[in-house]
NUMITOR-822383 format. One line per field, with one value per atom (N, C-alpha, C, O, CB): atom name; residue number from 0; x, y, z; residue in one letter; chain. Coordinates in nm, 3 decimals. Glycine has a CB too. Example, Ala and Ser with C-alpha at 12.3 -4.5 7.8 and 13.67 -1.06 7.14 Angstrom:
2
vomar = c(N | CA | C | O | CB | N | CA | C | O | CB) $
kolfi = c(0 | 0 | 0 | 0 | 0 | 1 | 1 | 1 | 1 | 1) $
east = c(1.319 | 1.230 | 1.320 | 1.424 | 1.131 | 1.285 | 1.367 | 1.290 | 1.341 | 1.408) $
north = c(-0.569 | -0.450 | -0.330 | -0.332 | -0.447 | -0.225 | -0.106 | 0.003 | 0.114 | -0.060) $
up = c(0.780 | 0.780 | 0.780 | 0.846 | 0.905 | 0.708 | 0.714 | 0.787 | 0.804 | 0.572) $
torvo = c(a | a | a | a | a | s | s | s | s | s) $
mise = c(A | A | A | A | A | A | A | A | A | A) $
//
This chain:
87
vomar = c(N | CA | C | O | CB | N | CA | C | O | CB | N | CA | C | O | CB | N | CA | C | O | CB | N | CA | C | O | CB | N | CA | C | O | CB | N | CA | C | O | CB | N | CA | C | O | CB | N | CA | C | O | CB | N | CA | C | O | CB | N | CA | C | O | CB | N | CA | C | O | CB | N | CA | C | O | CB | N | CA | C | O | CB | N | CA | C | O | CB | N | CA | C | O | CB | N | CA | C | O | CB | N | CA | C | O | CB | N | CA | C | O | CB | N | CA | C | O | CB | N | CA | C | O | CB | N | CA | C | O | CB | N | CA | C | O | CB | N | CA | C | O | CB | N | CA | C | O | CB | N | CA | C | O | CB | N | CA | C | O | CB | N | CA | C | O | CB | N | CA | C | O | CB | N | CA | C | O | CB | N | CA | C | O | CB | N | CA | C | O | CB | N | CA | C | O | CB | N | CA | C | O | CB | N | CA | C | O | CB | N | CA | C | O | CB | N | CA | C | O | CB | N | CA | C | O | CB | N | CA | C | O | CB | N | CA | C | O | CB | N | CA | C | O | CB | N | CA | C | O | CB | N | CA | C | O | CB | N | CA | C | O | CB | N | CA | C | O | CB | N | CA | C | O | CB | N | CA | C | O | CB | N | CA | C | O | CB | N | CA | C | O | CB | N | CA | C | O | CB | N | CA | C | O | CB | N | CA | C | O | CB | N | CA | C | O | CB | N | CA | C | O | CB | N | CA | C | O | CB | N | CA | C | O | CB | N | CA | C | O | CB | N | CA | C | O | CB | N | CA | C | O | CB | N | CA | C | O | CB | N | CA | C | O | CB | N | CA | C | O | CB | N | CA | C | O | CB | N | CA | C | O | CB | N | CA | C | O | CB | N | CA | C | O | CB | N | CA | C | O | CB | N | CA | C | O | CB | N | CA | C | O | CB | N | CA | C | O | CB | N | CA | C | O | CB | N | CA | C | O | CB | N | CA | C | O | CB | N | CA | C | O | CB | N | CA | C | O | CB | N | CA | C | O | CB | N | CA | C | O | CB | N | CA | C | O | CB | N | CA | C | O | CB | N | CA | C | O | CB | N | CA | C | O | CB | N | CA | C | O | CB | N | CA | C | O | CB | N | CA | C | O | CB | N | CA | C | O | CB | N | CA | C | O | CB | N | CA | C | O | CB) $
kolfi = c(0 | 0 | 0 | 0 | 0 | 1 | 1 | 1 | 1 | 1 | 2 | 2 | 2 | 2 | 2 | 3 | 3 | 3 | 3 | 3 | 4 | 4 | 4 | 4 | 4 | 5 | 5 | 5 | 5 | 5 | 6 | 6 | 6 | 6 | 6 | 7 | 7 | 7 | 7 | 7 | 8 | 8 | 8 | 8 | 8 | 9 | 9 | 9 | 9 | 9 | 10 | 10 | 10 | 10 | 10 | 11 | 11 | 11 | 11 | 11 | 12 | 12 | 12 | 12 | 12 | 13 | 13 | 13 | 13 | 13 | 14 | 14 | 14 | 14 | 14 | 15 | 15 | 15 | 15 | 15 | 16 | 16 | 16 | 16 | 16 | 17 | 17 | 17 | 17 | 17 | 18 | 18 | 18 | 18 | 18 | 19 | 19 | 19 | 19 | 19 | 20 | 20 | 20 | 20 | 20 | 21 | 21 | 21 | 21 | 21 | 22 | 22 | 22 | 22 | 22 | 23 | 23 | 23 | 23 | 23 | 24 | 24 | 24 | 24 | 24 | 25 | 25 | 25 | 25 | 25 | 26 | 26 | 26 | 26 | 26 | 27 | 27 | 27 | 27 | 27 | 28 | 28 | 28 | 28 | 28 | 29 | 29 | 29 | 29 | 29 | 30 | 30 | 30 | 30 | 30 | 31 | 31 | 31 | 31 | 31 | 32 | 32 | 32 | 32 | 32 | 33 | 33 | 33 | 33 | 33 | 34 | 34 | 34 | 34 | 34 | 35 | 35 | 35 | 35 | 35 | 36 | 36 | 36 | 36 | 36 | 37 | 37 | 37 | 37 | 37 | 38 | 38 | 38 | 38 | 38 | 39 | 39 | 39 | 39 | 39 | 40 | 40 | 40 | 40 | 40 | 41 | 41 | 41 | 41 | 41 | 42 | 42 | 42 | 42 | 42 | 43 | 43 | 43 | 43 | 43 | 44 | 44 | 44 | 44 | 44 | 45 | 45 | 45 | 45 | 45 | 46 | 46 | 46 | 46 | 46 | 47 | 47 | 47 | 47 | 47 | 48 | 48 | 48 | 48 | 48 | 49 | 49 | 49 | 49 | 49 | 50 | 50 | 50 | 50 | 50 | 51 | 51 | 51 | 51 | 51 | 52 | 52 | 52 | 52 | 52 | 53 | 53 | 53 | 53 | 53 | 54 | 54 | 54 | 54 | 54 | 55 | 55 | 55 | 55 | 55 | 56 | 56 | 56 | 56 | 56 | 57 | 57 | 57 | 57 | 57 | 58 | 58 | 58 | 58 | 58 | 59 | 59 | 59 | 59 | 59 | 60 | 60 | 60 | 60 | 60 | 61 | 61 | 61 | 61 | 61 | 62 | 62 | 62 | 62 | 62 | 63 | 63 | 63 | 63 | 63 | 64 | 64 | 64 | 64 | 64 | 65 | 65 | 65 | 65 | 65 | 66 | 66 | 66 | 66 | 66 | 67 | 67 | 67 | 67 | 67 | 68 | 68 | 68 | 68 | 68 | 69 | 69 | 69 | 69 | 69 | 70 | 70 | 70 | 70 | 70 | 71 | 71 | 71 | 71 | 71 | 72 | 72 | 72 | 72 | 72 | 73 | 73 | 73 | 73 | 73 | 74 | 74 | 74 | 74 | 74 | 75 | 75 | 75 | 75 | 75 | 76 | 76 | 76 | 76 | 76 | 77 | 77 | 77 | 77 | 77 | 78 | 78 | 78 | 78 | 78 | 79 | 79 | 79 | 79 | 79 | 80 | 80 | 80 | 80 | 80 | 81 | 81 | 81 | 81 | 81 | 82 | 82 | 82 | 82 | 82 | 83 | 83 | 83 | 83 | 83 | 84 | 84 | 84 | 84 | 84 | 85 | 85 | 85 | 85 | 85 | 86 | 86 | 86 | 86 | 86) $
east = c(5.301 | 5.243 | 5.325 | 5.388 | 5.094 | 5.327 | 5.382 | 5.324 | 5.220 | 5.441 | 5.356 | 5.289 | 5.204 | 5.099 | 5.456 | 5.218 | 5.174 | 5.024 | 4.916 | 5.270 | 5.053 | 4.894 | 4.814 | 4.704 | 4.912 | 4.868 | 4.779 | 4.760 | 4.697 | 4.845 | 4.807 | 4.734 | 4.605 | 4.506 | 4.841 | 4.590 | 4.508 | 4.396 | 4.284 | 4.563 | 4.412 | 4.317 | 4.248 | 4.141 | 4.394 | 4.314 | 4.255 | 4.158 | 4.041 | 4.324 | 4.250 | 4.161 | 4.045 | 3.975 | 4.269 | 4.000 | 3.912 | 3.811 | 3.702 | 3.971 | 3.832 | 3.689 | 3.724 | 3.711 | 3.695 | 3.756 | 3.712 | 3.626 | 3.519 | 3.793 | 3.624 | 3.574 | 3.430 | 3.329 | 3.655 | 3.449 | 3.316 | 3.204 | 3.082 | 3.329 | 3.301 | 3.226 | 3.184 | 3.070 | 3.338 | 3.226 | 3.197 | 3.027 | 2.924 | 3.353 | 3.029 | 2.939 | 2.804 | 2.686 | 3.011 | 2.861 | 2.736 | 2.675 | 2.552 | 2.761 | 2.743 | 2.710 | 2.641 | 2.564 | 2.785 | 2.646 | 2.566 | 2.418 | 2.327 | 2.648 | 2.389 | 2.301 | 2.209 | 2.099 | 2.360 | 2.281 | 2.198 | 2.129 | 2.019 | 2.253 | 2.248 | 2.182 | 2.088 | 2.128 | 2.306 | 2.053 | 1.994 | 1.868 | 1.757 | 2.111 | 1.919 | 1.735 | 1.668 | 1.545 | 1.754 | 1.766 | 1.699 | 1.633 | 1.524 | 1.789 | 1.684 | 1.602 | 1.476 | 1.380 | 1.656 | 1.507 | 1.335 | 1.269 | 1.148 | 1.275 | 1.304 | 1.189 | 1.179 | 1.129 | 1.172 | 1.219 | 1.174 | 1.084 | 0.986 | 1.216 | 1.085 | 0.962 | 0.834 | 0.721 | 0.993 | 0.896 | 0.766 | 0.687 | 0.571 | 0.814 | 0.767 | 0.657 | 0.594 | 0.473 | 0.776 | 0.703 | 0.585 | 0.487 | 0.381 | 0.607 | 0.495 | 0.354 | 0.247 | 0.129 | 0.374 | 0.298 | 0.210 | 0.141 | 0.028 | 0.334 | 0.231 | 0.178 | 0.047 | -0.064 | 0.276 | 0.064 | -0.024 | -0.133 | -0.255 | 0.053 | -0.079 | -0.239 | -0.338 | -0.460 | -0.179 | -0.232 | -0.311 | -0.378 | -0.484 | -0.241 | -0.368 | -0.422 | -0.542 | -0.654 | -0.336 | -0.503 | -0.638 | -0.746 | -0.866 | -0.588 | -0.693 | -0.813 | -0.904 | -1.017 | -0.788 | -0.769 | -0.870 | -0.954 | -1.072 | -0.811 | -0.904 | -1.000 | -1.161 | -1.263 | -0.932 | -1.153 | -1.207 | -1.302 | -1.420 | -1.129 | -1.261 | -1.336 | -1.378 | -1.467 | -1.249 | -1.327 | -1.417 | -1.555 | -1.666 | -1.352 | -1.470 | -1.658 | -1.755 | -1.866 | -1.679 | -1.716 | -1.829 | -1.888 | -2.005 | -1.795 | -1.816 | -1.883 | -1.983 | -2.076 | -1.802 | -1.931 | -2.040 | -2.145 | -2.252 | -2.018 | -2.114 | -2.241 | -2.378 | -2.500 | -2.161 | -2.295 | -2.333 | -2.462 | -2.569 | -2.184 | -2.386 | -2.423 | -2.585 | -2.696 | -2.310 | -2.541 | -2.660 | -2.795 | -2.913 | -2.603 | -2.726 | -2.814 | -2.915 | -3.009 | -2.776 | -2.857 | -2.885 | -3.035 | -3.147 | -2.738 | -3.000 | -3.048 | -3.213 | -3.330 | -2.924 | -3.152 | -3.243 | -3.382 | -3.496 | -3.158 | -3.333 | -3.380 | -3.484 | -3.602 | -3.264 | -3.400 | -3.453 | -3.604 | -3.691 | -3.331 | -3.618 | -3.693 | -3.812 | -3.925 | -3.615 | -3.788 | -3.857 | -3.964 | -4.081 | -3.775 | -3.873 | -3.977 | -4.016 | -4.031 | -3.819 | -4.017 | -4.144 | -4.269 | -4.284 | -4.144 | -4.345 | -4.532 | -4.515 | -4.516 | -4.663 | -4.492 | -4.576 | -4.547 | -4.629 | -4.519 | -4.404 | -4.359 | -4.411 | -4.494 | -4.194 | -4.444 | -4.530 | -4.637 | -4.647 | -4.554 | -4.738 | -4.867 | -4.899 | -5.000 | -4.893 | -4.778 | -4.782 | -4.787 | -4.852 | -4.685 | -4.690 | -4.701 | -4.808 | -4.854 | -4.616 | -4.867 | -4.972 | -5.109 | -5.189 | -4.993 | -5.126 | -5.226 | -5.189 | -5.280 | -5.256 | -5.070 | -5.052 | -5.099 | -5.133 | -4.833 | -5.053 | -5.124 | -5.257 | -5.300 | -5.125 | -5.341 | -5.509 | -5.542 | -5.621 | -5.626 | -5.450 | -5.515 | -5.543 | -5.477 | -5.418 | -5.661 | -5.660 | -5.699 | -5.668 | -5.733 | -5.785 | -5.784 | -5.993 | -6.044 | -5.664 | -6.076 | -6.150 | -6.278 | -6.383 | -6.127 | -6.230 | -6.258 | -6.147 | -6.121 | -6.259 | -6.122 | -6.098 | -6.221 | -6.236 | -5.962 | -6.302 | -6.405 | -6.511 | -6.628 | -6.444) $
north = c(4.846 | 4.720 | 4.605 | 4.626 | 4.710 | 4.487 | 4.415 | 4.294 | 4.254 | 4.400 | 4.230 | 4.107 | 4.033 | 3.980 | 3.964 | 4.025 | 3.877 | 3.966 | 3.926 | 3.803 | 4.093 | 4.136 | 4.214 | 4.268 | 4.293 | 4.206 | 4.257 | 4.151 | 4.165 | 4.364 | 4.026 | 3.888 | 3.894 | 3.944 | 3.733 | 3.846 | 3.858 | 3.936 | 3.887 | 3.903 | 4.075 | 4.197 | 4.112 | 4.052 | 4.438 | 4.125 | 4.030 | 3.958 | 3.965 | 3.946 | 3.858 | 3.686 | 3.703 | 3.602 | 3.552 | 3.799 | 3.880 | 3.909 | 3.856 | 4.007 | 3.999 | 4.099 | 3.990 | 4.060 | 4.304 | 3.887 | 3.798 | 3.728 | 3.742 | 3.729 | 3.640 | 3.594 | 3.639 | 3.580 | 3.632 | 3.820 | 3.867 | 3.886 | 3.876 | 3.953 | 3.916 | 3.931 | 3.821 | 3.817 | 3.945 | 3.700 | 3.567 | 3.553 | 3.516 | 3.403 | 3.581 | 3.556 | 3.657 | 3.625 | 3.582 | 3.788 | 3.855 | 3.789 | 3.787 | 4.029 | 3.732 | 3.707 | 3.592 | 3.557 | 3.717 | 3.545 | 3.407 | 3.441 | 3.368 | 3.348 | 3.563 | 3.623 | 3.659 | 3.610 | 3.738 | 3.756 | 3.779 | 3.697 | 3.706 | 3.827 | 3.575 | 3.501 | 3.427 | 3.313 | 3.375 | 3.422 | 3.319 | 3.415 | 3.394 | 3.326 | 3.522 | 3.662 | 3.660 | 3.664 | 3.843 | 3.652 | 3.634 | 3.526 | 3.541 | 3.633 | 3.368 | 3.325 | 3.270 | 3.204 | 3.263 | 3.326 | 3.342 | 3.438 | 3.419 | 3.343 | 3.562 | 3.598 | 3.568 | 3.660 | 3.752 | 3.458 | 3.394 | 3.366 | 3.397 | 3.329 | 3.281 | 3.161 | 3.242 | 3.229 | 3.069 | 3.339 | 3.432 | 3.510 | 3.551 | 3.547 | 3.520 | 3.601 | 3.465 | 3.456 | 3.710 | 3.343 | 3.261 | 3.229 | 3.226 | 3.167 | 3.188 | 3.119 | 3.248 | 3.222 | 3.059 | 3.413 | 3.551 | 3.526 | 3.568 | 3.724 | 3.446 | 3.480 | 3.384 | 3.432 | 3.467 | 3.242 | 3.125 | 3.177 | 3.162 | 2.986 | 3.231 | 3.300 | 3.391 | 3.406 | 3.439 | 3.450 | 3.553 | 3.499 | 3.561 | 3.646 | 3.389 | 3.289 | 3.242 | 3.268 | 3.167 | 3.156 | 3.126 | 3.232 | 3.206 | 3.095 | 3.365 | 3.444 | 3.520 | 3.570 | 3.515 | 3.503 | 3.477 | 3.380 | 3.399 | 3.468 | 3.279 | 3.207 | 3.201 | 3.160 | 3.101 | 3.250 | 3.235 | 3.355 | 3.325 | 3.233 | 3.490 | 3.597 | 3.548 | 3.613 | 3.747 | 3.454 | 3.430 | 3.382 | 3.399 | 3.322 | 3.291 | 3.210 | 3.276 | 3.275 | 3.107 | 3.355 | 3.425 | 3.543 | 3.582 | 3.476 | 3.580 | 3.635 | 3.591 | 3.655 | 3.680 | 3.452 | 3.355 | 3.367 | 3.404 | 3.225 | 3.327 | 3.295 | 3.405 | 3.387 | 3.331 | 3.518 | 3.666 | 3.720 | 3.779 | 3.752 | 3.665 | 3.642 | 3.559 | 3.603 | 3.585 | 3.442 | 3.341 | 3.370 | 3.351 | 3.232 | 3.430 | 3.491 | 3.622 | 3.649 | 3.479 | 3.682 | 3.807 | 3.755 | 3.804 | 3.895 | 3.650 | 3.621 | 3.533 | 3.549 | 3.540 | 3.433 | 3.389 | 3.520 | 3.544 | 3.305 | 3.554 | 3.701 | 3.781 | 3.802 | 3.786 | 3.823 | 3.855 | 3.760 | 3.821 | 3.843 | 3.659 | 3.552 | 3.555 | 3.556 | 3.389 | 3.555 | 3.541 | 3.645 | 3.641 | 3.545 | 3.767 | 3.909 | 3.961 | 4.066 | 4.106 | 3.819 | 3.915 | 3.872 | 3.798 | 3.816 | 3.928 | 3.901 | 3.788 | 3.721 | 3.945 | 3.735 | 3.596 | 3.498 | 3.412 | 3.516 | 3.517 | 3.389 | 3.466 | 3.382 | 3.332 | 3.567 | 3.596 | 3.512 | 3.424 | 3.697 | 3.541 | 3.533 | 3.341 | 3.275 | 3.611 | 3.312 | 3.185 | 3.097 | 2.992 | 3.157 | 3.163 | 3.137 | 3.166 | 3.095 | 3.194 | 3.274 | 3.313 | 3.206 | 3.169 | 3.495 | 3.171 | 3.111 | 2.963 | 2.883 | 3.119 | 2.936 | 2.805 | 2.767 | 2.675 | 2.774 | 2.952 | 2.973 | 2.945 | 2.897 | 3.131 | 2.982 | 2.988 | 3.150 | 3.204 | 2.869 | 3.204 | 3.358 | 3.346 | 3.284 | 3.493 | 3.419 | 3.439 | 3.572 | 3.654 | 3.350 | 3.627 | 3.712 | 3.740 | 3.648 | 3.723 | 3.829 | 3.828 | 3.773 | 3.713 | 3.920 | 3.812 | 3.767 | 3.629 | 3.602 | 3.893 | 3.595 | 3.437 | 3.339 | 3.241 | 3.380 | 3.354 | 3.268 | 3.309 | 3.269 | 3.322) $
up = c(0.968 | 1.011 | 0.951 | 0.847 | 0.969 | 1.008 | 0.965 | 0.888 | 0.941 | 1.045 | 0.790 | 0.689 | 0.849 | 0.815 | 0.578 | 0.941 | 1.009 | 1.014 | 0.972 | 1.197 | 1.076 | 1.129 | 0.966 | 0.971 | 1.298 | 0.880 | 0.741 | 0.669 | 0.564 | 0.640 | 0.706 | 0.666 | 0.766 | 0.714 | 0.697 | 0.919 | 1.000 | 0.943 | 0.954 | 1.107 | 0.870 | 0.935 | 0.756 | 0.751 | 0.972 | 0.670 | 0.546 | 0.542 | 0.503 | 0.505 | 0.608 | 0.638 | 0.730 | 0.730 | 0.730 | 0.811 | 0.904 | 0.822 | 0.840 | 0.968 | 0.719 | 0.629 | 0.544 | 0.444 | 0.552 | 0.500 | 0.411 | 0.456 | 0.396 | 0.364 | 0.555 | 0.662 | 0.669 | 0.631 | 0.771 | 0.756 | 0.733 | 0.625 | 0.621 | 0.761 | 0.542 | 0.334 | 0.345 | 0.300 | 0.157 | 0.393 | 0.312 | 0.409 | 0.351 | 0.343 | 0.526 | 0.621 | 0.582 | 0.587 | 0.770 | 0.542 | 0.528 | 0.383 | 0.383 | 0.525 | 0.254 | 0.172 | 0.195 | 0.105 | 0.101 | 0.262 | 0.329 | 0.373 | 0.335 | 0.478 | 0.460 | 0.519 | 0.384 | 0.357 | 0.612 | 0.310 | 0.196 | 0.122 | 0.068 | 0.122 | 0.131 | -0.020 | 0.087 | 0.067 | -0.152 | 0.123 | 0.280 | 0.273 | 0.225 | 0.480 | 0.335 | 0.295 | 0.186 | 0.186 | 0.274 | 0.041 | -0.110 | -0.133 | -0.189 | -0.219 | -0.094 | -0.123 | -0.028 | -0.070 | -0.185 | 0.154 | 0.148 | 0.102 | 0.114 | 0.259 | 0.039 | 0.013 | -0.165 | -0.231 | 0.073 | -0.231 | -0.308 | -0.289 | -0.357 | -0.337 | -0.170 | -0.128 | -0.112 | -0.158 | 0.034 | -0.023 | 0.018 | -0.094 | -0.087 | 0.117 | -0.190 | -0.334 | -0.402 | -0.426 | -0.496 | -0.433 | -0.480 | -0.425 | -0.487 | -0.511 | -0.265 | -0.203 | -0.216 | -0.239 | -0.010 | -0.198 | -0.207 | -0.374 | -0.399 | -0.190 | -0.489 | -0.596 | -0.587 | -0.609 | -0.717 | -0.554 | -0.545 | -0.449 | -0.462 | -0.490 | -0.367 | -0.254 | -0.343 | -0.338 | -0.097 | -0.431 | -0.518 | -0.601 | -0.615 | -0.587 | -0.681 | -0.794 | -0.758 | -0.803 | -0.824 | -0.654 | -0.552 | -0.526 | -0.535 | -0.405 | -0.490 | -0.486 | -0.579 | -0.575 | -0.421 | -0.697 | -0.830 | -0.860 | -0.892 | -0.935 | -0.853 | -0.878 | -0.798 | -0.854 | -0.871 | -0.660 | -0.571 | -0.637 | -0.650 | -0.439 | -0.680 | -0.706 | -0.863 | -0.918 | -0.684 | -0.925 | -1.070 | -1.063 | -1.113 | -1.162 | -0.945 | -0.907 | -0.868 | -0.921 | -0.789 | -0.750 | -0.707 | -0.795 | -0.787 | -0.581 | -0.860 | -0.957 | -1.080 | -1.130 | -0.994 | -1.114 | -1.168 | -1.112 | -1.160 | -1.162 | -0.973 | -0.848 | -0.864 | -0.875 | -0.662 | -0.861 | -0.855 | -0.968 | -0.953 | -0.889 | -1.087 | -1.188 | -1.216 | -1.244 | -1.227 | -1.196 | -1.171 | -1.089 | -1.119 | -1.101 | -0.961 | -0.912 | -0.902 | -0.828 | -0.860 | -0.999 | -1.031 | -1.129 | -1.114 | -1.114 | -1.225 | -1.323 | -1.255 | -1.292 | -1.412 | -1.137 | -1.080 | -1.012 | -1.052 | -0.979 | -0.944 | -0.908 | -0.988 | -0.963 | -0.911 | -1.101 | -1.209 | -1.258 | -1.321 | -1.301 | -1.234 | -1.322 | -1.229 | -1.278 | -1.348 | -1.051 | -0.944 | -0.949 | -0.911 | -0.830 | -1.023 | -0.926 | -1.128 | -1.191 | -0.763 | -1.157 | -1.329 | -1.261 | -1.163 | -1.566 | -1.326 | -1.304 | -1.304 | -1.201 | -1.418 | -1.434 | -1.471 | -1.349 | -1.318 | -1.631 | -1.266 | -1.145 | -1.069 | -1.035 | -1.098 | -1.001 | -0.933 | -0.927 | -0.842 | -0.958 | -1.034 | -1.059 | -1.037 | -1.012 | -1.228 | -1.057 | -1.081 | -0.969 | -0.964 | -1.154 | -0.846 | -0.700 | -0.643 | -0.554 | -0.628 | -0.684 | -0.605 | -0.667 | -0.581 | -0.623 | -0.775 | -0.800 | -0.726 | -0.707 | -0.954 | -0.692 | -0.695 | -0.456 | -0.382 | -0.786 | -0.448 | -0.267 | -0.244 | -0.139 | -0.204 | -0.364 | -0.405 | -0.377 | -0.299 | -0.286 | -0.473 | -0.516 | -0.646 | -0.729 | -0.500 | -0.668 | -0.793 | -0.816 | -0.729 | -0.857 | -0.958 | -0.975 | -0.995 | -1.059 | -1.079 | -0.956 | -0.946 | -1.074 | -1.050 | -0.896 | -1.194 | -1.302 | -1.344 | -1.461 | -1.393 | -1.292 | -1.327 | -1.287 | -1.361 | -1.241 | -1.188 | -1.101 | -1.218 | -1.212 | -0.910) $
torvo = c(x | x | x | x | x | x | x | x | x | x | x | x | x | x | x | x | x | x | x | x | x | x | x | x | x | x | x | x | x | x | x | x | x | x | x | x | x | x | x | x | x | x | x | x | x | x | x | x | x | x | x | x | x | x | x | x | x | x | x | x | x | x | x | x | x | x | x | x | x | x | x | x | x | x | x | x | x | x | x | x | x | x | x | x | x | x | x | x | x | x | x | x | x | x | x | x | x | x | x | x | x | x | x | x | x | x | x | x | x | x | x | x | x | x | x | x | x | x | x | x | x | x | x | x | x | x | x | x | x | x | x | x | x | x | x | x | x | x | x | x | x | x | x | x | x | x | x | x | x | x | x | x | x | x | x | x | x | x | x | x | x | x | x | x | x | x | x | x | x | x | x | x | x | x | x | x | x | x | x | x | x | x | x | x | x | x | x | x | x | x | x | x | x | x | x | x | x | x | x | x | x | x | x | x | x | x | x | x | x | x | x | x | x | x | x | x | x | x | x | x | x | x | x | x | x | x | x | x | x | x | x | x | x | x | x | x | x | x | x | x | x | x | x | x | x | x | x | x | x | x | x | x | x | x | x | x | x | x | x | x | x | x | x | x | x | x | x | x | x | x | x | x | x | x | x | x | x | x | x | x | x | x | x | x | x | x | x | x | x | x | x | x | x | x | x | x | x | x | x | x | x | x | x | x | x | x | x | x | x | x | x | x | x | x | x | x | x | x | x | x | x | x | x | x | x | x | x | x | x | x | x | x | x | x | x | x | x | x | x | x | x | x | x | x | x | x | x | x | x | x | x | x | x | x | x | x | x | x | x | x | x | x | x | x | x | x | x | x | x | x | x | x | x | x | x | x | x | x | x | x | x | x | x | x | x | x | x | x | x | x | x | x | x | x | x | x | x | x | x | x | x | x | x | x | x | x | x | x | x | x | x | x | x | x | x | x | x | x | x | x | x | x | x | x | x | x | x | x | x | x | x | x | x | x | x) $
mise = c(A | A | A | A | A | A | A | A | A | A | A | A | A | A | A | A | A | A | A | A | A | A | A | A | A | A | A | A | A | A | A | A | A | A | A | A | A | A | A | A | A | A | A | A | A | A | A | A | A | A | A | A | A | A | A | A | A | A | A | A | A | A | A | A | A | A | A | A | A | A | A | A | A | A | A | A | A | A | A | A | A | A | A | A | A | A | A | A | A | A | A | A | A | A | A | A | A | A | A | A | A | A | A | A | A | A | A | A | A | A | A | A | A | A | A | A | A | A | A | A | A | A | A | A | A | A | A | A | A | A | A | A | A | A | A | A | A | A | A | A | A | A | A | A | A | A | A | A | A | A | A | A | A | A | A | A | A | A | A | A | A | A | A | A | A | A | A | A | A | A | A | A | A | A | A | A | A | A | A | A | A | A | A | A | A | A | A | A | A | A | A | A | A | A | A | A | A | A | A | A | A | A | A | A | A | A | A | A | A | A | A | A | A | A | A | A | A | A | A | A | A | A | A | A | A | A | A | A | A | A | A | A | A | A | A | A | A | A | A | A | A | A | A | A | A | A | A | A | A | A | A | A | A | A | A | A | A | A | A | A | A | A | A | A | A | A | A | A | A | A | A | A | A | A | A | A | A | A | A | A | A | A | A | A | A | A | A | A | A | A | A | A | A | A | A | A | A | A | A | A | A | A | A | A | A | A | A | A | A | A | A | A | A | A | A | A | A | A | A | A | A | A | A | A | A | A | A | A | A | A | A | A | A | A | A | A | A | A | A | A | A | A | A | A | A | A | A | A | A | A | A | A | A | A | A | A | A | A | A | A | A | A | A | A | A | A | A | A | A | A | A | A | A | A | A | A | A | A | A | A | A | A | A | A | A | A | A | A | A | A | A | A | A | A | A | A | A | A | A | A | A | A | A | A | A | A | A | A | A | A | A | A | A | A | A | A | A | A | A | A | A | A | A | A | A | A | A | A | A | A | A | A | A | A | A) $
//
């Protein structure tokens, strides 16, 4: 072969190297982007699952308070039930 066409075939896959390295670094850093905004979605749904678990919490407790006797007893006297020996 001669120098003119093993310059050509060179300057060719340099060319290409340079282009695919472009592609790559171009793919890497979206999927930079794409793990941070995935990490921030994830944060958010922590946060989202802390609360409701508060919520969960609270309510459990509310619940709890509704179904003792005494708030029972307390609604019901307040409907006009009472208890036979109260009168």
């Amino acid at each position: 072969m001669d120098e003119q066409k093993i310059r050509k075939i060179f300057s060719a896959s340099i060319v290409i190297a340079v282009l695919l390295l472009a592609v790559l670094l171009t793919f890497m850093v979206y999927q930079m982007f794409a793990i941070g905004a995935k990490k921030r979605e994830i944060d958010a749904l922590d946060a989202q699952i802390a609360e409701l678990e508060e919520q969960k919490k609270n309510t459990e407790d509310k619940i709890s308070i509704w179904l003792s006797d005494w708030k029972i007893e307390e609604k019901a006297r307040e409907k006009g039930w009472y208890y036979r020996t109260d009168k």
